[in-house]
Structure formats: C-alpha cells, structure tokens
C-alpha positions, 0 to 999 in steps of 0.5 A, a space after each residue: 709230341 708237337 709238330 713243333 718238335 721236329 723242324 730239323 737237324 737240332 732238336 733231332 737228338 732230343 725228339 726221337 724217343 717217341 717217334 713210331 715208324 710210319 710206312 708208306 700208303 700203299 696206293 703212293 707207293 704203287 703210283 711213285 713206281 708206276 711213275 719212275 717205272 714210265 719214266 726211265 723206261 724210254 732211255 732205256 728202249 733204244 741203244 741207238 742214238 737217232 742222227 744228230 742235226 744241226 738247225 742249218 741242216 734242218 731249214 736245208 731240208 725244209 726249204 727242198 721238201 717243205 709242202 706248203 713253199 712247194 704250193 707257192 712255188 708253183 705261182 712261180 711256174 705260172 708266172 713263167 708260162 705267162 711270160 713264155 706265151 706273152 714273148 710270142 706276141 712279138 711274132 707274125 700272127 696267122 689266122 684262120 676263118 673258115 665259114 660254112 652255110 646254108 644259102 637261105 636264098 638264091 643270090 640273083 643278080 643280072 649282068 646288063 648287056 655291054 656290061 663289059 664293053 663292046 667287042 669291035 667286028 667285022 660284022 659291026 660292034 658286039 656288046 659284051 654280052 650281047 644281051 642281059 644275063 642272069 646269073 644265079 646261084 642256087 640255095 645250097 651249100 657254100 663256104 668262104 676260106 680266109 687266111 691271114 699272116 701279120 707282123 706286128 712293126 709299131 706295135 713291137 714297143 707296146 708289146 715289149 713294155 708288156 713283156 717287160 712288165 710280166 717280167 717284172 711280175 716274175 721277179 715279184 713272184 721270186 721275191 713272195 716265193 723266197 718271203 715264203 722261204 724265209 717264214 718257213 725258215 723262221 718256223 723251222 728256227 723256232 720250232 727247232 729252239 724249241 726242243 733245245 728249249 725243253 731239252 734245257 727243261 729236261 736237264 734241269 728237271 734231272 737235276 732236280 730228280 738227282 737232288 731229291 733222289 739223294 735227299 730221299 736217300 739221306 731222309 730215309 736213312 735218318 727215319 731208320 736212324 729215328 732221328 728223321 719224322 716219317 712225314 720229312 720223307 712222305 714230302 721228300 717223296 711227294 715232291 720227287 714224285 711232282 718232279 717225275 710228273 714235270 719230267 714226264 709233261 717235259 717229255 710229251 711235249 719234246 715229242 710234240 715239238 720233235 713231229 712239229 720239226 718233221 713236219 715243217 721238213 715235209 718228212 714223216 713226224 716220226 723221224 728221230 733226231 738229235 739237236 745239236 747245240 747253236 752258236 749262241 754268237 754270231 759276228 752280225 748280231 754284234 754289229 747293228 749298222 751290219 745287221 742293217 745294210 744285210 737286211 736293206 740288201 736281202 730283205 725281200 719286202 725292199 725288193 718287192 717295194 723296188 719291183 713295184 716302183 718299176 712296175 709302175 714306171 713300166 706301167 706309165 710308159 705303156 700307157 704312153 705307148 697309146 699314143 703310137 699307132 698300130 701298124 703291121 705288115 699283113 698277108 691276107 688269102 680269100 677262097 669263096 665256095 659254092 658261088 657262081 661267077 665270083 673269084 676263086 682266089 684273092 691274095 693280096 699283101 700291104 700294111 695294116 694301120 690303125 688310130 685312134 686320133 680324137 679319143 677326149 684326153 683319155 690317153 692323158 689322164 691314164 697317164 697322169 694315173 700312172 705318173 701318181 702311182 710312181 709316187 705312191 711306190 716310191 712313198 711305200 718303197 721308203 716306208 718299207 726301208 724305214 720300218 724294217 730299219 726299226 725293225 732290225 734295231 729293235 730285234 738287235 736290241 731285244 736279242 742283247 737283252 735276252 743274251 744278257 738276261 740268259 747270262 743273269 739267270 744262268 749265274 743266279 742258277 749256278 749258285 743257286 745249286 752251289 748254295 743247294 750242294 752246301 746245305 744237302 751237305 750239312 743236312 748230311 751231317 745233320 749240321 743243317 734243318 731239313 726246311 732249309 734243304 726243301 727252301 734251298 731246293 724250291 729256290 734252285 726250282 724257281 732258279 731253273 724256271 726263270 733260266 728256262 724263261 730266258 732261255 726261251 725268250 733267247 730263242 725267240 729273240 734270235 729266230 726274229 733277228 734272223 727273219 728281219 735280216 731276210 738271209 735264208 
C-alpha cells in the first residue's frame, strides 16, 4: 500500500483493509510522559495563588527599595553637605596660630642710654637708662600664641553667588537623582511587560496543547477504528510533544523574568506574584500636543539644560564679583612666651581690605568666558527641548502603530482558531483530511507568534513613551 493512499478522511474508508497497528516506541513513549509529567506538575504545587501586583505597585516599590537609585541618592547627600559647609562662610571666621620653638640662638640687643629720654631731677638731668643696656634672651624654649576673629563685609556678595551656585548644583543633583528614578521606572515597566509578554505566550501554547491534545484524541481513536494510519498519530504526538517543550522554555523564562522584576525592586528574586493586567489606553497617549507640553514640563534632561543656564548665569556674575575688593572686620590677639622685654599682650580690632588693582584684563576676559558659556547653554538647552519634542512624537506614533498592529494580529489570530475549531470539527466527522487540520493548526501557530510580536513590541512601545514623558 502507498504513502499516497492515505492523505485523509476520503479514501479513509477505502484503505483501511491492510493497515496493521503500530505501537509507540517505547523510549517516545517514556519521554512524552516525562514531558507532560514535568509540565503539569508545578500547577499543581501550590493551592496558594502569590499576591497580585500592579506595575504601579511594582515601580512604587523599587523606586523605595531599588539598590543601585539608593547608590545615586547618596551624591545627593553630599551635595547637601557641601552646600551646609559653604553657608558657613557667611559667618565670622576664628583662627588659631600657636608657635612653639627652640631658640637657636640668644636674641641680644642693646638699649643705648637715654633711649627713653631724660628724667628731669633735683641733682640735674638723668638719661633713661643712665647708661647701655643689654638685654638678652637666652636659648630656651619660646612660644608665640595668635588669635584672630573676621566678618567678612564686601566679601558677603561673593560668598552668596558661590552659594547660590552650590545650590544650583543640588538642584541638578535632584534632577540626575529623579533621571536615575526614571530609567529604573523604565527597567521595571519593561521587565514587568515582559512576564505579561510571555504569560501571553503561555496562553496560547495552552491553546495550542488543548487543540493538539484533542486531536491526539480524535486521530487515536480513528487508528482503533482503522480508519487513521498509525504515523497520522506519532505526528499528532511528535508535534504535541514540540508544543510541551515550547511551554516548558515559556515557562523557564516567566521565571527568569519574574526574579529580573524581584530584583530591580531591591527584594529577594524569589518573591512570588501575580500580574495583573494594564490599561492598554491611557488619555496622554491619545493626545500628542498633551504628551508634549507633560514632557516639556517634567522631563528632567530640560530641567538640568535650564539649571545649566543658571548656573552659568551664577557663574558670570561671579566672575564680576572679582572686580570688588575684600574688606572684613577683624579682631586680632597676640601673646609672645619665653622673650625678654617685649609685650605680653597685643590686641587690636580694625579693617582688613585687599585688592588686586592692576591684574592685565584678566577679571575681563574670565568674564567674556562666562558670558559664551551662557550662550553655549542656552543653545544646548533649545536643542534638549527640540530632540525630546521629536522623541515624544516619534514614540506617540510608534505606540499607534503597535496598538494598531496588536489590534491586526489579534483579529488575524481570532479567526485563525474560529477557522482551526471548524475544521477539527469536520475532522471529527471525517468530513475533513487530517492535513488540513495540521495546515490549519501551523497556521493558528504562526498566528500566535506574530500576535506575541505585536504584543511585545506594544510593551516595548509603551515603556519608551512612558520614559520620554519624564512622569514617574
């Protein structure tokens, strides 16, 4: 009897005389139970279904726990110090200067007689001392104690533009902290649709299984009837048993994607949860000239191009400030130790002023550098709004697509299994051939993956259209 004999459910009645029955390997056998016994044993483990989480509780949760914004936050932390310690500056300034030496060699000097003037006496004039005097101080241990308090008066202006300045540098450490934010926002968007992703993938591997499984059934029972060939159900098994394997792979990597989300939340990796579903519309993604104006407004790459601007604006002003001198109040103290014939204590208050007056145009061209660099941010600042408007219009448009394509694959996949339902059915009444069925099913197969493409570059779409808004 030739192959050609036996190609489906019309000459069925006709060939069936000489078929003999085949039975299955043993070792195909053992694996396709091995197979389904690994499969359907984990829905079966737990009776327990884990806590379900939405992906607004899952960036809730990173963005408090997430290990590598908590590593970013901390430059935050410092910059606020650095602007705690530069406030200070504002404040008298003390110093302390305490000198202790050896004298090397005695200091000697001498007082000439009358040095101090004439004393005027009954007896005649008396020179102050009457004669030369040596003082010395011998080679032994000496000290010299100062004390110093200054307000600073003119230097105030200065020492304000720096602080605003280290100010402004916080505020750009907030907007790298919250970019930061919103990249692990992004991370966690995708890696959350990814499981629903592949959890689309499950379903419609099940499906798949379900259809082959009741095909098996029906070819089985058509082999018992002699009406089927053996091989129509060793393919049946073959390609359930494909299916099986697809589905345990689908499986593996819902877990892997599952621990990539219990990581990027800072939790343990195995931390069970349930997805739930996402609003695949929201109003912003509808409304460009909205997404836009949301991402001019929350974007933190146009906040940083605009602290930039102010920064450089500070920065020019200080280099302005160079042009006033410093003037402080100041109190000073003096103590010497271990020298003869010197004061013990020297205090005096005053003014301390200090100027550069003749420095070769150098204040003037620092401030030219700082009047360009203004420019130069300002130009970056309108380049920044420029690309992120194209960015938010180009990702718009790639999520309608991916709406739209998710919209055409779903369609295409709906009738594919209407279309696969009708002809099992007709297979059932041996109104149909088998190819047909296995044809029908390959194509429902190719159905399934390009609605799982669509699917997935959806999520992907979405994730980027989320991020270029800058809304965490």
């Amino acid at each position: 009897m030739s192959a050609k004999m036996v190609t489906g459910k019309a000459g069925h009645k006709g060939c069936t005389s000489g078929f003999k029955r085949r039975r299955i390997p043993p070792l195909l056998g053992l694996l396709l139970l091995s197979l389904a016994i690994s499969l359907e044993a984990p829905a079966h483990a737990k009776d327990e279904l884990p806590d379900a989480m939405t992906v607004e509780e899952a960036v809730k949760i990173a963005v408090a726990n997430n290990r590598t914004l908590k590593i970013v936050s901390l430059n935050l932390n410092v910059q606020n110090e650095k602007l705690a310690a530069d406030k200070t500056r504002r404040l008298p300034e003390f110093n302390s200067y305490i000198f202790g030496s050896q004298l090397l060699t005695p200091i000697s000097y001498t007082v000439p007689a009358g040095q101090f003037g004439i004393y005027p006496s009954p007896v005649g004039p008396i020179p102050i001392p009457e004669s030369n005097s040596y003082i010395t101080t011998p080679a032994h241990p000496t000290a010299v104690v100062t004390l110093s308090a200054s307000q600073p008066l003119l230097n105030l202006y200065r020492i304000n533009l720096y602080v605003h300045g280290q100010a402004l540098t916080v505020q750009q450490a907030v907007q790298e902290l919250r970019e930061e934010r919103l990249t692990v926002v992004n991370q966690v968007q995708q890696a959350y649709y990814k499981v629903l992703e592949i959890e689309s993938q499950i379903d419609s591997l099940n499906a798949s299984i379900k259809q082959y499984k009741e095909l098996d059934r029906i070819t089985l029972q058509y082999v018992k009837e002699q009406v089927a060939l053996e091989s129509e159900n060793l393919e049946v098994k073959a390609k359930l048993a494909y299916e099986q394997l697809n589905l345990l792979k689908a499986q593996d990597k819902l877990v892997t994607a599952k621990e990539t989300v219990n990581d990027l939340l800072g939790r343990g990796i195995d931390t069970p949860f349930r997805t739930v579903a996402v609003s695949p519309v929201t109003p912003i993604e509808q409304n460009l000239e909205m997404a836009r104006a949301t991402a001019l407004e929350h974007n933190p790459k146009v906040a940083e191009g605009e602290i930039d601007v102010e920064k450089a604006t500070n920065a020019r002003a200080l280099a302005k400030s160079q042009y006033i001198p410093d003037l402080s109040l100041s109190v000073h103290y003096s103590s010497p130790f271990g020298y003869d014939f010197v004061p013990l204590n020297v205090a005096n208050a005053g003014f301390e002023f200090r100027w550069e007056p003749w420095e070769w145009g150098r204040r003037k061209h620092e401030v030219q550098e700082k009047t360009y660099n203004i420019e130069q941010s300002k130009l970056k600042l309108d380049n920044t709004k420029s690309q992120l408007l194209i960015n938010v219009g180009d990702t718009f448009r790639q999520l309608q697509e991916a709406r739209a394509a998710v919209a055409v694959a779903q369609a295409k996949q709906t009738a594919s299994r209407e279309k696969l339902r009708e002809v099992t059915a007709q297979y059932s009444q041996q109104t149909a051939l088998f190819r047909d069925v296995l044809q029908q099913q390959a194509a429902v197969e190719i159905s399934d993956s390009d609605y799982n493409d669509a699917v997935a570059e959806f999520w992907s779409a979405k994730a980027s259209f989320q991020k270029a808004l800058g809304e965490e």
